[in-house]
matplotlib code that plots the C-alpha trace (Angstrom):
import matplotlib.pyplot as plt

x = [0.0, 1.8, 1.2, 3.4, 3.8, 1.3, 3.6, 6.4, 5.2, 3.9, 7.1, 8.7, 5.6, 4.6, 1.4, 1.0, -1.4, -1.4, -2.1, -4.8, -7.2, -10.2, -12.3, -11.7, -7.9, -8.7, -10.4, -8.0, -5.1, -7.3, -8.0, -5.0, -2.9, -4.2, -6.7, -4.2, -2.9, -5.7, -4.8, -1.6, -3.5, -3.4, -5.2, -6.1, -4.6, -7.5, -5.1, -7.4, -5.7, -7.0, -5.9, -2.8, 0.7, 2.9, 2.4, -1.4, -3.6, -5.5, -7.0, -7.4, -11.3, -11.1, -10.8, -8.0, -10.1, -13.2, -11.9, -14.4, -15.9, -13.9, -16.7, -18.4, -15.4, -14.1, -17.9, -17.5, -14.5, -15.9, -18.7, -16.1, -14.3, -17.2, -19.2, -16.6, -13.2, -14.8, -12.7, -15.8, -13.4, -9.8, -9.8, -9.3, -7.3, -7.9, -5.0, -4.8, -6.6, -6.6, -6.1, -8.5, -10.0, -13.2, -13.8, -14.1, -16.7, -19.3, -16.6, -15.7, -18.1, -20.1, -21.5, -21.4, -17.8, -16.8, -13.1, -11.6, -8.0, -6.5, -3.0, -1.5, 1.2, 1.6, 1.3, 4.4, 6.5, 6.4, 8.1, 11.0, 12.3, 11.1, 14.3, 13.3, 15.3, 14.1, 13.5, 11.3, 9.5, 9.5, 8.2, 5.4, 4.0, 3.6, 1.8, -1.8, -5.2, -4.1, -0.4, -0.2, -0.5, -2.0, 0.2, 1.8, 5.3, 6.5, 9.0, 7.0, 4.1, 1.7, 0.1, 1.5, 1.0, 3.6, 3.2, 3.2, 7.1, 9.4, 10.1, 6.7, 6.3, 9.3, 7.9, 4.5, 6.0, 8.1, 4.8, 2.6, 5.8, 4.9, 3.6, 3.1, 5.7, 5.4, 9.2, 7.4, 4.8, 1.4, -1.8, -1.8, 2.0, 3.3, 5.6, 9.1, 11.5, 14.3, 15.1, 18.6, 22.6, 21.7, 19.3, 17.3, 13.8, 10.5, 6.8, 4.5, 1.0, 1.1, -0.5, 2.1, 5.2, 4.3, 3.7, 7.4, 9.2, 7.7, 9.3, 12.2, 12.0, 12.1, 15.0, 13.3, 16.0, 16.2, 13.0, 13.8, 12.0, 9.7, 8.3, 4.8, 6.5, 5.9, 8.6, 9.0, 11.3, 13.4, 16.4, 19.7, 21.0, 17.7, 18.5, 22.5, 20.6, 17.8, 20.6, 22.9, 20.5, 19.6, 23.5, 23.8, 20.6, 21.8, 19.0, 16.8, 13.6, 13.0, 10.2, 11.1, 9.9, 12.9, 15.3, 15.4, 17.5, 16.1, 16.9, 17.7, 20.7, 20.1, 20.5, 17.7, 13.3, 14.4, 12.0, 12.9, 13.4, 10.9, 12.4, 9.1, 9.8, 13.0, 15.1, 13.3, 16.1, 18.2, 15.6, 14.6, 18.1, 18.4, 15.7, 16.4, 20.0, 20.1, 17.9, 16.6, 13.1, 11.7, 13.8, 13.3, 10.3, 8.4, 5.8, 2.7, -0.9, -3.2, -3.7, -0.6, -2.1, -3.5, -0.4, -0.7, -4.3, -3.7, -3.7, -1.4, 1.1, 1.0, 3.9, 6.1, 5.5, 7.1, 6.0, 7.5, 6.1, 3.9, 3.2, 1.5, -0.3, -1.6, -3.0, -4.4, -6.2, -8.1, -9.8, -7.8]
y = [0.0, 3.0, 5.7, 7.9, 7.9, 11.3, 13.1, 12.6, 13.6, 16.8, 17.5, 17.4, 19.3, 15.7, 14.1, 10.7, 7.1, 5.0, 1.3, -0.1, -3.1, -2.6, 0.1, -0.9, -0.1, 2.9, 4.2, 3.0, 5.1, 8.0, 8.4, 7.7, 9.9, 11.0, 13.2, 15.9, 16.0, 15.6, 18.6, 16.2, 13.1, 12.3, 9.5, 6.1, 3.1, 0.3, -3.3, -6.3, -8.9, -11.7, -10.7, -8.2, -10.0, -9.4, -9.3, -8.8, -7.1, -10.3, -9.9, -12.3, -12.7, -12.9, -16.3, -16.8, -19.4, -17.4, -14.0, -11.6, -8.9, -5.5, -3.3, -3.7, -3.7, -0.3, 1.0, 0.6, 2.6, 5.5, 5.7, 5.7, 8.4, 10.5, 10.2, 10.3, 11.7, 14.2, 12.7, 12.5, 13.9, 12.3, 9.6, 5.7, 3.9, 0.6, -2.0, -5.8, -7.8, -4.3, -6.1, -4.3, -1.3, -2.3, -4.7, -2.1, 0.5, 0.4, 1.7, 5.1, 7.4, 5.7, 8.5, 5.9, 5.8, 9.2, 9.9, 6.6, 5.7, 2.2, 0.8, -1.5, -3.7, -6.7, -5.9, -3.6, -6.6, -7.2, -4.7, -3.7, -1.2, -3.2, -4.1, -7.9, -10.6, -12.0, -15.5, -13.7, -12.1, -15.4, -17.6, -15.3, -15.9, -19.5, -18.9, -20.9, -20.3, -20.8, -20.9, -17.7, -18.9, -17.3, -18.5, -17.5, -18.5, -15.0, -14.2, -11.0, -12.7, -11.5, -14.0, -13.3, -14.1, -15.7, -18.4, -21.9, -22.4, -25.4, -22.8, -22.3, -26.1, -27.1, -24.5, -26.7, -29.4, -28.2, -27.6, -30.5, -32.9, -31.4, -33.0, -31.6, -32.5, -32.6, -32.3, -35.3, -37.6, -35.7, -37.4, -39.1, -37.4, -40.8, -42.0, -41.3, -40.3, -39.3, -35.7, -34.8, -35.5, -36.1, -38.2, -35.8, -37.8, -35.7, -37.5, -38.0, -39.7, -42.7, -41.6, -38.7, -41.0, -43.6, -40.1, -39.0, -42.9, -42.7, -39.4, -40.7, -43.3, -41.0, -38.9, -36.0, -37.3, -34.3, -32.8, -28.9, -27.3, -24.7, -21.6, -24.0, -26.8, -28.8, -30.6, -30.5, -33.2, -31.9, -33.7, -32.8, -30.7, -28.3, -28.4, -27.0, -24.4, -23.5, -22.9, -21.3, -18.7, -18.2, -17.8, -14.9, -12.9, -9.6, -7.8, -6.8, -7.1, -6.2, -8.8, -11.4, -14.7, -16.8, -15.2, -14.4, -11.0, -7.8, -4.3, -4.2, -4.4, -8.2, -8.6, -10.8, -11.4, -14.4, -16.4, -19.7, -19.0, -20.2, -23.1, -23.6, -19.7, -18.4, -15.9, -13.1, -10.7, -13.4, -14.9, -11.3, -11.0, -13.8, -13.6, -9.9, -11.2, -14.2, -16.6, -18.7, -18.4, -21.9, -22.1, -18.8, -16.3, -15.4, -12.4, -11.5, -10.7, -13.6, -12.0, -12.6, -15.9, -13.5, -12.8, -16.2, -15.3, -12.0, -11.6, -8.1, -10.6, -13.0, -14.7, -13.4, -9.7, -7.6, -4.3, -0.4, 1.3, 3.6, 0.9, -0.5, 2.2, 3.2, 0.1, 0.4, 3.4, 1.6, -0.4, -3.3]
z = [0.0, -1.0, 1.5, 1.3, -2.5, -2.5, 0.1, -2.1, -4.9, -3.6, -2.3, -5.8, -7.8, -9.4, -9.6, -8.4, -9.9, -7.4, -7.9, -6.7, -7.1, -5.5, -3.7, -0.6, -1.1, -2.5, 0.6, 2.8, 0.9, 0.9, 4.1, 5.6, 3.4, 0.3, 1.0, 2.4, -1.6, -3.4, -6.1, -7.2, -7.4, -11.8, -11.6, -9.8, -11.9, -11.3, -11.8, -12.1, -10.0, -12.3, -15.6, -15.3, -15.5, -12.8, -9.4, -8.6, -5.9, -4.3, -0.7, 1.3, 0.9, -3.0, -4.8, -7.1, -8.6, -9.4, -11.3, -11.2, -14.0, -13.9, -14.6, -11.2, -9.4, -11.3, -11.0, -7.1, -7.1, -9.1, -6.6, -4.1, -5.3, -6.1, -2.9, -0.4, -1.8, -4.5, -7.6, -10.0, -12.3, -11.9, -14.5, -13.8, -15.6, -16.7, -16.3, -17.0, -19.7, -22.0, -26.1, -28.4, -27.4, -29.3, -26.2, -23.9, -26.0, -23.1, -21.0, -23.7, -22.9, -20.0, -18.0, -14.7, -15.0, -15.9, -17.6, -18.5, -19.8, -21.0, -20.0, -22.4, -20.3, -22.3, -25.9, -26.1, -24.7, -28.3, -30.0, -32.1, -28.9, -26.2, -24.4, -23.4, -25.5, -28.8, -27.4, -24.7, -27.7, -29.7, -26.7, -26.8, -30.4, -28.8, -25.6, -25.8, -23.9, -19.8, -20.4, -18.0, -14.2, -11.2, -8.4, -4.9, -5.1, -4.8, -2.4, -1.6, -0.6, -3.5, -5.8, -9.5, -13.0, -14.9, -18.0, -16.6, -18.1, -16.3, -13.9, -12.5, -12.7, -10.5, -7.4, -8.0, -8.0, -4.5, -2.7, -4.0, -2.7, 0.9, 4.4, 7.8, 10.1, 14.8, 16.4, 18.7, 18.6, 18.8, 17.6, 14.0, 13.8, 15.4, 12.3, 13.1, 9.4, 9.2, 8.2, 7.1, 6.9, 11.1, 10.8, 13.0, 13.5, 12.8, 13.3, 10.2, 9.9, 8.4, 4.8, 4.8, 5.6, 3.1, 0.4, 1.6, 1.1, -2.0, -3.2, -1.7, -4.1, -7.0, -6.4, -4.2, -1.1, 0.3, 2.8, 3.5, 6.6, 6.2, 7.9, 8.2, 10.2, 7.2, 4.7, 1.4, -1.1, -3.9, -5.4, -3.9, -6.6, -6.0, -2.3, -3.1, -5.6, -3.0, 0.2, -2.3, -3.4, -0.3, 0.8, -1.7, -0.8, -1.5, 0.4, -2.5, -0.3, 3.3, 3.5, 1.6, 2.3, 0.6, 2.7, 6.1, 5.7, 7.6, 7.9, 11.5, 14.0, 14.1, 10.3, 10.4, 10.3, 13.0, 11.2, 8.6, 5.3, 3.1, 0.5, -1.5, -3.2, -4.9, -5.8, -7.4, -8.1, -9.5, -12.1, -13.8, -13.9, -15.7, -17.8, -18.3, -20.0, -21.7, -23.7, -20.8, -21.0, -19.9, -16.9, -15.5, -14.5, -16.9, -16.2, -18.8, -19.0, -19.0, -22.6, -23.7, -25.9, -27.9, -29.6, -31.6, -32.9, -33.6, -37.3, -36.5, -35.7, -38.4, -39.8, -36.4, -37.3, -34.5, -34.8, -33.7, -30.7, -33.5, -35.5, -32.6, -31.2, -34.7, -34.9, -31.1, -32.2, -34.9, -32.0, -32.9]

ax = plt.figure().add_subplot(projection="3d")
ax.plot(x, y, z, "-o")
ax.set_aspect("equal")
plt.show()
């Protein structure tokens, strides 16, 4: 939530569009802080947190599962700033799931809604200046219908959407390979197994300890404590990448769940480190920089299959910046 993004701005003459994905967050940055600069406030940036790519805005009482309609959820937030913050006038703009601007023609105009804007996010990914490598721009021409993934292996806590690449797979594959663990024998937790180099003995129900032999079995040898007191099995050369990573945290995040670096005298959150996430700096590094897109993460738009339907983009055509928002303003 960022607070103190309006103070800021006023202090340097600027106006600020804050981010936000539902009313309800709105209100809550309003009357906190943004009300006392109201005359610098350009606009209110409305992110749907079930079709931008990215990082997304889901609360804790909305279902990843069932996305919901934007209109009624942007509609709420007009009211909002109408009625209570006096922003009849300050335009929204509408991020996430924006293609053809023919789709959104009800929206244009729409006296409920008031001033309206569009933010293309994933459509000038592909484009002659856009600075993300070719086989970044190629992998996209080949994305299909649900290759973009709504998931919560982010380090910062936030679900986000990336395409379902061998990346995304291996951090499912982490927490589907996972069982609840007691330090003692509690209940159905009455199954000792053995947990690492030690042979350190942690208690499983019986389902869950015939589940872990199993994985065992397979290759995933090594079970890696987490945070939730429960285990998860990965082979041992993703166990020497996981501590590794985590070894190296430069300190890119002051919350981050992967590592358990803090900004204090101790150096530390004094919590486990979470091993079913990753390093976020280091993968848009390397996806930023090389070729690697299958084994790295991968952000886009749940859109982003349009590209391979598209008839703007037949044949691989990679178009300017203007040759793309030309074509935008023809509604296509």
């Amino acid at each position: 939530m960022p607070y103190r993004v309006a103070e800021i701005c006023a202090k340097y003459g600027v106006y600020y569009y804050p981010i936000v994905s539902s009313a309800r967050a709105f209100r809550a940055l309003w009357k906190r802080a943004y009300h006392r600069f109201r005359e610098w406030l350009g606009a209110v940036v409305y992110e749907d947190p079930w079709l931008a790519g990215g990082h997304n805005g889901l609360s804790n009482s909305e279902d990843p599962d069932r996305p919901e309609p934007p209109f009624p959820r942007v509609l709420e937030l007009r009211r909002l700033m109408a009625t209570e913050c006096g922003l009849a006038d300050t335009p929204i703009v509408m991020a996430g799931g924006v293609w053809y601007l023919r789709e959104w023609e009800d929206w244009i105009d729409n006296p409920d809604l008031g001033p309206i804007a569009f933010q293309f996010g994933t459509r000038p990914l592909l484009t002659k200046e856009s600075p993300i490598s070719d086989a970044w721009k190629r992998r996209l021409l080949t994305l299909k219908e649900g290759d973009v993934f709504l998931n919560r292996f982010s380090p910062t806590g936030f679900y986000s959407s990336a395409v379902n690449n061998p990346f995304i797979q291996e951090l499912r594959g982490r927490s589907e390979r996972q069982v609840a663990y007691s330090s003692s024998p509690v209940g159905e937790h009455e199954w000792p197994f053995a947990v690492g180099a030690r042979g350190r003995l942690v208690y499983l129900t019986a389902a869950d300890k015939l589940r872990a032999e199993e994985w065992v079995a397979q290759g995933y040898t090594e079970a890696m404590r987490t945070p939730d007191s429960t285990l998860i099995f990965v082979t041992p050369a993703k166990a020497r990448e996981i501590l590794t990573d985590q070894i190296n945290c430069m300190g890119c995040l002051s919350a981050c769940r992967f590592s358990n670096w803090a900004q204090n005298e101790a150096g530390t959150t004094g919590k486990k480190a979470d091993p079913r996430s990753y390093c976020i700096q280091k993968t848009l590094q390397a996806i930023s920089h090389s070729d690697d897109t299958e084994n790295q993460l991968m952000f886009a738009g749940h859109n982003a299959y349009r590209f391979a339907s598209d008839p703007f983009y037949a044949n691989g055509f990679i178009p300017t910046v203007k040759q793309l928002v030309t074509r935008i303003q023809t509604g296509d």
